[in-house]
Chimera marker file (.cmm) of the C-alpha trace (Angstrom):
<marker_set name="trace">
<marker id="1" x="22.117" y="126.836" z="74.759" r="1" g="1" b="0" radius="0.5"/>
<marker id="2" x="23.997" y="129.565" z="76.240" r="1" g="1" b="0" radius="0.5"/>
<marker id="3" x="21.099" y="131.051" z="77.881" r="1" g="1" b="0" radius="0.5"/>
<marker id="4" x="20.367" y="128.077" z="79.678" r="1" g="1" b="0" radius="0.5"/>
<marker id="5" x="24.143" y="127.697" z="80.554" r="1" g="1" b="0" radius="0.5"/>
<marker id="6" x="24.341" y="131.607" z="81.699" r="1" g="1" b="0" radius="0.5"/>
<marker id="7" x="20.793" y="131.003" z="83.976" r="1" g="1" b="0" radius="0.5"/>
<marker id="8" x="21.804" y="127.471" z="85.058" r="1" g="1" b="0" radius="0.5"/>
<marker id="9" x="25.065" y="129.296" z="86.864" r="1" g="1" b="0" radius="0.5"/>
<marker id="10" x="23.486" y="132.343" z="87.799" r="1" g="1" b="0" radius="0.5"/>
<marker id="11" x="20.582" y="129.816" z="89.608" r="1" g="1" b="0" radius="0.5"/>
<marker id="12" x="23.907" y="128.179" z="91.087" r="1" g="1" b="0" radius="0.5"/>
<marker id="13" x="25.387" y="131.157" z="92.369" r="1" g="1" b="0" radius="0.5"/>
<marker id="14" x="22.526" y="132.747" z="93.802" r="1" g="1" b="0" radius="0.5"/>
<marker id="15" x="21.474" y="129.356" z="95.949" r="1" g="1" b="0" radius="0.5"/>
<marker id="16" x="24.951" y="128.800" z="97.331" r="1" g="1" b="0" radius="0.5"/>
<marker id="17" x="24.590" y="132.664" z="98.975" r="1" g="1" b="0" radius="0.5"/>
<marker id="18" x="21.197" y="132.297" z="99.736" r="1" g="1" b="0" radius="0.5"/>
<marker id="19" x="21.632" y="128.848" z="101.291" r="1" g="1" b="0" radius="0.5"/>
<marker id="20" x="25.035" y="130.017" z="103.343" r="1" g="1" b="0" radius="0.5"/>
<marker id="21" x="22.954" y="133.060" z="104.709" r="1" g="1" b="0" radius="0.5"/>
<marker id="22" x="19.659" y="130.755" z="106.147" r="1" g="1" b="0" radius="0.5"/>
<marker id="23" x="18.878" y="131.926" z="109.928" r="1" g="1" b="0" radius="0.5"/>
<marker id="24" x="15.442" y="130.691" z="110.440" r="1" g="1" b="0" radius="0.5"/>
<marker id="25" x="12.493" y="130.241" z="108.390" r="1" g="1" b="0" radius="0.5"/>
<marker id="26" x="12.154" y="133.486" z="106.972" r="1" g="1" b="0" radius="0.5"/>
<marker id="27" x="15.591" y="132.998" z="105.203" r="1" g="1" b="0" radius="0.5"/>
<marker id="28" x="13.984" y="129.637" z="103.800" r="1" g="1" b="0" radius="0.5"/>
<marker id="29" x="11.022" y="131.716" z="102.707" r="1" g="1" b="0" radius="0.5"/>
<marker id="30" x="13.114" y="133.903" z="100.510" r="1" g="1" b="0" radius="0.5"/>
<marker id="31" x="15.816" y="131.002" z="99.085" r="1" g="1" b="0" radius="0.5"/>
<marker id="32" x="12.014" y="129.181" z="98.551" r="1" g="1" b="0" radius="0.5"/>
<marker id="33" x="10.529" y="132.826" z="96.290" r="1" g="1" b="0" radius="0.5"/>
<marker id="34" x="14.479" y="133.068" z="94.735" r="1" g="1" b="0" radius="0.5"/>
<marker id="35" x="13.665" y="129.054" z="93.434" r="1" g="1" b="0" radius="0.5"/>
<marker id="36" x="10.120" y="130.272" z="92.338" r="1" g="1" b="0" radius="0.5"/>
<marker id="37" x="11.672" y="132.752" z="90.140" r="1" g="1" b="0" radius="0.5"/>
<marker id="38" x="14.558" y="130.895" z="88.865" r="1" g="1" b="0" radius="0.5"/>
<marker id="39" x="11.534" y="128.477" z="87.527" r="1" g="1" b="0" radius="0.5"/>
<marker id="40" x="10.410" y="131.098" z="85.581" r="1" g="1" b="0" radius="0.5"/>
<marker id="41" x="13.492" y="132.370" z="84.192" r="1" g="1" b="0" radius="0.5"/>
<marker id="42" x="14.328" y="128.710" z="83.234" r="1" g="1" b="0" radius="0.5"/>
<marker id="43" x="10.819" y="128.453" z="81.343" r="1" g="1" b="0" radius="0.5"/>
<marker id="44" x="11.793" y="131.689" z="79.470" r="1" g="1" b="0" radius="0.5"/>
<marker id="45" x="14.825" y="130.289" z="78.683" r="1" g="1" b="0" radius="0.5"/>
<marker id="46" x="13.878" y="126.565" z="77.616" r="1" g="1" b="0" radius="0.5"/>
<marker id="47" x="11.291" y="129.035" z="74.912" r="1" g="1" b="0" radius="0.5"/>
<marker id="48" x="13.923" y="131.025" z="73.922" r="1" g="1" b="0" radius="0.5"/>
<marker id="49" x="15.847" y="128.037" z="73.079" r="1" g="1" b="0" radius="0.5"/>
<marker id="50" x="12.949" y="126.340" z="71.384" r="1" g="1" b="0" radius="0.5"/>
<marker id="51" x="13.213" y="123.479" z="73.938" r="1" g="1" b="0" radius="0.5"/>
<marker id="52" x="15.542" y="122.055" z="72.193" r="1" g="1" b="0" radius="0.5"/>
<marker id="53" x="18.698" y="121.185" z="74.523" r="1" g="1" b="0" radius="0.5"/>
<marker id="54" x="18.473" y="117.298" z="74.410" r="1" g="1" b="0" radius="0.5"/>
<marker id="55" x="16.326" y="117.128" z="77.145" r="1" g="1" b="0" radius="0.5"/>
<marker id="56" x="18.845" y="118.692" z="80.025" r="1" g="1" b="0" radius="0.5"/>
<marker id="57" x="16.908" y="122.018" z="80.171" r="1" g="1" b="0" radius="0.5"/>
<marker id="58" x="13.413" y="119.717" z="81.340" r="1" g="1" b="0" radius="0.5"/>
<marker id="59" x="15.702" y="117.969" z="83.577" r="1" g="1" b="0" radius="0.5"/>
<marker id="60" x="16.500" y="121.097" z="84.963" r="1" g="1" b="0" radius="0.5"/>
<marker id="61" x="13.495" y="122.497" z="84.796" r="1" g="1" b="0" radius="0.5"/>
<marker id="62" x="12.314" y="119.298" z="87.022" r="1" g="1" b="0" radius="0.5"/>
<marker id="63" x="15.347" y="119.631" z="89.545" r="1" g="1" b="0" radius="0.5"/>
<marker id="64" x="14.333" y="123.464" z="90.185" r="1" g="1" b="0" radius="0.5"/>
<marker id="65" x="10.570" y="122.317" z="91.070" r="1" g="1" b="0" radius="0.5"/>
<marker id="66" x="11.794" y="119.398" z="93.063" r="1" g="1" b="0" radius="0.5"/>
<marker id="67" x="13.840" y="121.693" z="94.732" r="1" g="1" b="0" radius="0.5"/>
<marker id="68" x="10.836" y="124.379" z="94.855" r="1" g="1" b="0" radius="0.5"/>
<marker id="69" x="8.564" y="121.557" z="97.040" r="1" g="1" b="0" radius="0.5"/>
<marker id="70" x="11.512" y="120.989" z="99.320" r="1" g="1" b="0" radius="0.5"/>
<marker id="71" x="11.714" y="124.083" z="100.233" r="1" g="1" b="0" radius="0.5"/>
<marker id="72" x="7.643" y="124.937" z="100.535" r="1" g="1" b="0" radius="0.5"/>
<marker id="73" x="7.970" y="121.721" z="103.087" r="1" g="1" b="0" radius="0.5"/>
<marker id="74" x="10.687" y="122.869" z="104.680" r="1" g="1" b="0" radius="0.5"/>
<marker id="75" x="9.190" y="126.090" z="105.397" r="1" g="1" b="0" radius="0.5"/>
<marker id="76" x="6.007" y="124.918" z="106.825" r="1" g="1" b="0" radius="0.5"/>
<marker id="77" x="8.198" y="121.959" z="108.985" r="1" g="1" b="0" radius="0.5"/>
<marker id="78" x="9.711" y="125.226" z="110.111" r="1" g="1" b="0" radius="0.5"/>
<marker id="79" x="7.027" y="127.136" z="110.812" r="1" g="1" b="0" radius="0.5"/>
<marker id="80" x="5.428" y="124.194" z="112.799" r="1" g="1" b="0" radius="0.5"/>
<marker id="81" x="8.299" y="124.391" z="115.294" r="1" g="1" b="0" radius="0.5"/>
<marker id="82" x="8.364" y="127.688" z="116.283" r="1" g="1" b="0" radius="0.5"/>
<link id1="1" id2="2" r="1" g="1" b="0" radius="0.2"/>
<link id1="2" id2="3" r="1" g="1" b="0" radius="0.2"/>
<link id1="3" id2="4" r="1" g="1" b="0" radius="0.2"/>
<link id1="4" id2="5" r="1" g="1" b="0" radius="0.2"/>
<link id1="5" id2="6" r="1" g="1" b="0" radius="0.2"/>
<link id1="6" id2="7" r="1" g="1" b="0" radius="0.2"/>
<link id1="7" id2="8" r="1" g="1" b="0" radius="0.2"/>
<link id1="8" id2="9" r="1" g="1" b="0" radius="0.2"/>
<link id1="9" id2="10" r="1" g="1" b="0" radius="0.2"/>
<link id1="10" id2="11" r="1" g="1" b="0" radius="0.2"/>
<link id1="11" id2="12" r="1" g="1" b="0" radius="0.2"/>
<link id1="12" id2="13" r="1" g="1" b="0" radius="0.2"/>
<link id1="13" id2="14" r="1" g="1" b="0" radius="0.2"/>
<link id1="14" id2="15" r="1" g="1" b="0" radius="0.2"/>
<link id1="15" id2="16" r="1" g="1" b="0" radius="0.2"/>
<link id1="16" id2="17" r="1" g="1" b="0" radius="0.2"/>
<link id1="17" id2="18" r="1" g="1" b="0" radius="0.2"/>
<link id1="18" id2="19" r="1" g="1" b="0" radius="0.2"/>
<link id1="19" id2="20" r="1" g="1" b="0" radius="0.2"/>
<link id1="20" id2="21" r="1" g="1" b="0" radius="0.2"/>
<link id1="21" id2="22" r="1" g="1" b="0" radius="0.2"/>
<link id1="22" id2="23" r="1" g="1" b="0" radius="0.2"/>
<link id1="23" id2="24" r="1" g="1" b="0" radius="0.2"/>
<link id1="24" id2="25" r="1" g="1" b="0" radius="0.2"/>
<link id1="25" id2="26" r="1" g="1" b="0" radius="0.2"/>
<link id1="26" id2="27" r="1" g="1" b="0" radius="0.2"/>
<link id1="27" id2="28" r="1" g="1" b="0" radius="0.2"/>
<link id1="28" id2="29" r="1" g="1" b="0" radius="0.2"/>
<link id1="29" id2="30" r="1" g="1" b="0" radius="0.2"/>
<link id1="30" id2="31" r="1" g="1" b="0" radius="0.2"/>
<link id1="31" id2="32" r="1" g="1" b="0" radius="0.2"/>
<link id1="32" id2="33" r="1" g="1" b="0" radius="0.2"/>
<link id1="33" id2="34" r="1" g="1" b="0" radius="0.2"/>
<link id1="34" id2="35" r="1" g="1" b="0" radius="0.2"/>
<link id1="35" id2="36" r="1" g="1" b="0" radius="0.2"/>
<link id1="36" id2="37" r="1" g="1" b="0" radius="0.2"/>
<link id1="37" id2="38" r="1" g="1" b="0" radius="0.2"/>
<link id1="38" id2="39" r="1" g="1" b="0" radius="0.2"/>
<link id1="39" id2="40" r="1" g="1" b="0" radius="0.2"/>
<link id1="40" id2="41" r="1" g="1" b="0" radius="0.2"/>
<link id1="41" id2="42" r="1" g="1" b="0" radius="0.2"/>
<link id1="42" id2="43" r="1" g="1" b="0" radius="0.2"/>
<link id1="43" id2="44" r="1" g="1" b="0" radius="0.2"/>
<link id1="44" id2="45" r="1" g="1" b="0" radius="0.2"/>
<link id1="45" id2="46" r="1" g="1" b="0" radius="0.2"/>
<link id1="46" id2="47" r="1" g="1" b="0" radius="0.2"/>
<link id1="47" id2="48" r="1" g="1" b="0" radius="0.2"/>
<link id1="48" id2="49" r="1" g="1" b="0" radius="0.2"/>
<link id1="49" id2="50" r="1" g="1" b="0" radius="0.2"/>
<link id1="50" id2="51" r="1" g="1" b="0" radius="0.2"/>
<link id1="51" id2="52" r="1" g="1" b="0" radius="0.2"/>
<link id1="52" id2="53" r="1" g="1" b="0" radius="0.2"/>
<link id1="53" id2="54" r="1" g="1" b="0" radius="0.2"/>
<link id1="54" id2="55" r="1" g="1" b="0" radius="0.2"/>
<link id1="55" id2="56" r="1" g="1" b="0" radius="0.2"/>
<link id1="56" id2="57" r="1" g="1" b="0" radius="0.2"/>
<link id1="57" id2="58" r="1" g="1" b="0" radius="0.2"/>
<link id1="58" id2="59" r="1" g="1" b="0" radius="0.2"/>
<link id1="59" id2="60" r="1" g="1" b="0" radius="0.2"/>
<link id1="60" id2="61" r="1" g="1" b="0" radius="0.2"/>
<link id1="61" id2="62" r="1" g="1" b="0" radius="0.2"/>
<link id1="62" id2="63" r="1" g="1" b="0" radius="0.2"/>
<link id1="63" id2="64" r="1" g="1" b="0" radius="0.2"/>
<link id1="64" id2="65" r="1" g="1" b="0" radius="0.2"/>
<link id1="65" id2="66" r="1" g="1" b="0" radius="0.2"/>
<link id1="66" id2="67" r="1" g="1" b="0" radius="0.2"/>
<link id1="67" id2="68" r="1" g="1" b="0" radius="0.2"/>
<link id1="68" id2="69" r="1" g="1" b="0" radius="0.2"/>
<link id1="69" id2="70" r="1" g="1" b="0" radius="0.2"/>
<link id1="70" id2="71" r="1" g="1" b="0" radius="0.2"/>
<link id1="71" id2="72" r="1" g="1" b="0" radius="0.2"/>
<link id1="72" id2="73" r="1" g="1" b="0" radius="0.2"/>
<link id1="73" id2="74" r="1" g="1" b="0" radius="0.2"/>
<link id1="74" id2="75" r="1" g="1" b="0" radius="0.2"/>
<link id1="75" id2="76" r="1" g="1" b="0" radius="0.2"/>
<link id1="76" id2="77" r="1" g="1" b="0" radius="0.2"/>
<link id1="77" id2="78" r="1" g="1" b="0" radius="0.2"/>
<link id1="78" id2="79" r="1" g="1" b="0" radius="0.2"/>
<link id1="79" id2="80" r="1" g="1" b="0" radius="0.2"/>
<link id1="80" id2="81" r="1" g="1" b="0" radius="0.2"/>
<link id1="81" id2="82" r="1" g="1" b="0" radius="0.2"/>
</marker_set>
C-alpha cells in the first residue's frame, strides 16, 4: 500500500509541474507520454501489491487512463488548430 501511496504522489507532483509549464501542444504531448508512463508504473505497483488495495489502486488505475484519452484528444484538438 505504500507503493501505491509513494507513486500516487509522485504522479501528483509531477502533473501539477507539467501542467503549470503547458505552452502549446508539444507541452501537452509530453504531460500526455509523462501519463503513459505513470500507467505503467501504477500497473507495476497494483502487482507488487498483489492488487489488493480495496479496489482504490483500479480506480486509479482508471483515472490515469481517463486522464491518458484526455490528453491524446487534447493533443490532436491542438494540433488541428495550428
Amino acid at each position: 500500500m505504500k507503493k501505491l501511496l509513494v507513486a500516487a504522489s509522485a504522479l501528483t507532483l509531477l502533473t501539477g509541474i507539467a501542467l503549470a509549464e503547458v505552452r502549446d501542444w508539444h507541452d501537452l504531448e509530453r504531460v500526455h507520454k509523462n501519463i503513459v508512463q505513470s500507467i505503467h508504473e501504477m500497473e507495476r505497483a497494483r502487482a507488487a501489491n498483489h492488487y489488493d488495495m480495496e479496489g482504490h489502486g483500479a480506480k486509479a488505475e482508471q483515472l490515469l487512463r481517463d486522464a491518458e484519452k484526455e490528453l491524446h484528444e487534447a493533443v490532436e484538438a491542438a494540433k488541428s488548430h495550428k
